[in-house]
N, C-alpha and C positions, 0 to 999 in steps of 0.2 A: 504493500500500500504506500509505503516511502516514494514509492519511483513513479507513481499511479499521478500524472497529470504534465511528468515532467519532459524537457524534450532533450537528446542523448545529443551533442553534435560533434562528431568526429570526423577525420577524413574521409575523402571520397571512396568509395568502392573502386578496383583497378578498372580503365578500361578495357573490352574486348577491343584485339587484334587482331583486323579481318584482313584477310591475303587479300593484295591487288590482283592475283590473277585468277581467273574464273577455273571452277575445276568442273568438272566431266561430270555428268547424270550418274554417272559407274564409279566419282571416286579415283579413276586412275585404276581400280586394282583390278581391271579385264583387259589394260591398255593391249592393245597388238596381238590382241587373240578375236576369233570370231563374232565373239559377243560384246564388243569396245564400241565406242559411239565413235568412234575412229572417223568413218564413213559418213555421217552427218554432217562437217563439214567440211569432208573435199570427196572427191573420187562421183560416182555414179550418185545422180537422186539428189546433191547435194542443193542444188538448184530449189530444191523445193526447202529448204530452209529459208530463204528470201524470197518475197514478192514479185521483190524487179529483178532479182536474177533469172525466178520462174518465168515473168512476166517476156524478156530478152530469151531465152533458152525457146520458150514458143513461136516467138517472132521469125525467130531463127528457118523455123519449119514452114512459117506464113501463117502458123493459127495466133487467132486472138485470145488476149486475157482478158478476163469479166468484162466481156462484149467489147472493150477497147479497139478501137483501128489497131493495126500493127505499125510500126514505125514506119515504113515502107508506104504502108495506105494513106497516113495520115499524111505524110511529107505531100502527096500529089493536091490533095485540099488545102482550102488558104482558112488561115485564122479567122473563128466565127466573128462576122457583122465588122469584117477586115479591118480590127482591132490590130495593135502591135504586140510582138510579142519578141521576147530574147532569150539567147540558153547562157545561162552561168552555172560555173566552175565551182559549186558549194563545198565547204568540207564536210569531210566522211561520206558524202552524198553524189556527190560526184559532177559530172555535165547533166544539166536539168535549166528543162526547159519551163519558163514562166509567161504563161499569156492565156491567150483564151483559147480554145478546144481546137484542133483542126477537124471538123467533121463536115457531113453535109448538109446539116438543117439543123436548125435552132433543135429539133422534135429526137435528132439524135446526138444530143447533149443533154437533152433531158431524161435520156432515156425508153424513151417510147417507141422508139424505130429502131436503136443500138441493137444489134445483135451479132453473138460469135458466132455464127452461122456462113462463114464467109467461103470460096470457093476452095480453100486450103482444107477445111473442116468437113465440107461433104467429100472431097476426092477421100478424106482420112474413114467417112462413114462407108463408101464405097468398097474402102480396104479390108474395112473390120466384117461387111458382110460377105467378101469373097471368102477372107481368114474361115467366118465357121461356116463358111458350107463347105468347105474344102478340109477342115482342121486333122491333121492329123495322132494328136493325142489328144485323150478326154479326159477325167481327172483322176487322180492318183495312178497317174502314166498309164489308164486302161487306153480300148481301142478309143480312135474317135470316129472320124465319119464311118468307116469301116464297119461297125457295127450295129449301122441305122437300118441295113437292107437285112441283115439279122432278125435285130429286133421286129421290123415290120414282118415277116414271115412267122415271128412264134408268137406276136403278140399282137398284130393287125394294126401298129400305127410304129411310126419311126423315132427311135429315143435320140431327142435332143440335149438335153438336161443331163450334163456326164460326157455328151460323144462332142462336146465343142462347139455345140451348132446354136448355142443360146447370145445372141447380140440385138439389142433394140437401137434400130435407128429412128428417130425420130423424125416425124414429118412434117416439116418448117414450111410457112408461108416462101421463103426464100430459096428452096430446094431449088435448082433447075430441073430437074427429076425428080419420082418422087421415089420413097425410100423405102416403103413396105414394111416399116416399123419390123414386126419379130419375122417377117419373110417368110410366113407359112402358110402365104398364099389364098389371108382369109382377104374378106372387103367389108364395109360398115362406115356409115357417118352415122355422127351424132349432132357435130356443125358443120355451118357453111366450110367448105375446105377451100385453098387454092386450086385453080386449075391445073396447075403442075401436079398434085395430089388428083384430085378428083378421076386426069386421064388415065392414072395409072388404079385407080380402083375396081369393084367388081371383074369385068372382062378385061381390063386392064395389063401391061406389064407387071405390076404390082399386087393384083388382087388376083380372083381365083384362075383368072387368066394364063398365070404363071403355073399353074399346075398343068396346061396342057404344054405352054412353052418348055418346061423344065428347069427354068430355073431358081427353086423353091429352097429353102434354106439346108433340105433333108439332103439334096444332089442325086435323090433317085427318078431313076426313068420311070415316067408317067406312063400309066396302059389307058386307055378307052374301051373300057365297058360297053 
């Protein structure tokens, strides 16, 4: 009860001393073996630890980031409502440019018209549905297409799901073709579509059309019943 109101003042408690240099998610102690965060920042992927490296690393290929022009695109556009604009030399940041958007309308700098959809990203849609109609391994290194003409004999429809053959491309007002989303050769609206879409529906390249053509995501030949 002596001590009961009273206030102690002594020196400070030590302070903590914190290392100036960053250490590793692991600590250090996986350094240079498989499981080291080694690889996050440099070597393959690493790109995806930054924005604008990711953002640059795409460009590269001609696709866009979060709907952005690509460097390339924008440069052929002039500064919105032909504002000025200039690029400086920032620290840690680099050459960056300051001014107003290079795009084509007020409506895509708003956002409204923007989109990654550009002719880089449907040739890549393109690719990814040749990839699984064609795929040669399915998962856990089983067969992949290889196994569809199988399965459709003991089981009466062809296994996507496992044989590689699962890719949704999506079908954009912007498509110049259209894309046939999961490419199994069905058809359906629900809304108004683009004409680019709508030609390729029902009897369409696209829609069930493609199962007399043959080229349907399964890569089996079509009979006529």
């Amino acid at each position: 009860l002596r001590t009961l109101g009273k206030k102690s003042v002594g020196p400070p408690p030590p302070r903590r001393n914190v290392g100036k240099s960053m250490t590793m998610e692991d600590f250090g102690f996986l350094k240079g073996t498989v499981w080291s965060f080694d690889d996050t920042w440099t070597g393959a992927g690493a790109e995806c630890i930054s924005e604008v490296a990711l953002e640059r690393t795409l460009n590269k290929d001609g696709l866009r980031y979060k709907m952005n022009k690509t460097s390339e695109e924008a440069a052929k556009c002039e500064p919105l409502f032909g504002l000025p604009g200039f690029t400086v030399n920032l620290p840690l940041i680099g050459e960056t440019y300051l001014g107003p958007p290079r795009v084509d309308s007020v409506w895509e700098a708003l956002g409204f018209t923007a989109t990654s959809n550009n002719e880089a990203r449907q040739n890549e849609k393109i690719k990814a549905i040749e990839k699984a109609r064609m795929a040669k391994d399915g998962v856990r290194g089983g067969e992949g297409a290889s196994i569809r003409s199988k399965w459709l004999e003991k089981y009466g429809y062809p296994r996507l799901v496992g044989s590689g053959g699962i890719f949704y491309a999506d079908q954009l007002s912007s498509d110049k073709e259209p894309m046939g989303g999961f490419n199994m050769g069905k058809s359906g609206t629900i809304w108004p579509v683009p004409e680019s879409v709508a030609k390729g529906q029902y009897g369409g390249s696209k829609g069930w059309g493609m199962k007399k053509t043959g080229p349907a995501v399964d890569g089996l030949p079509k009979v006529d019943m």
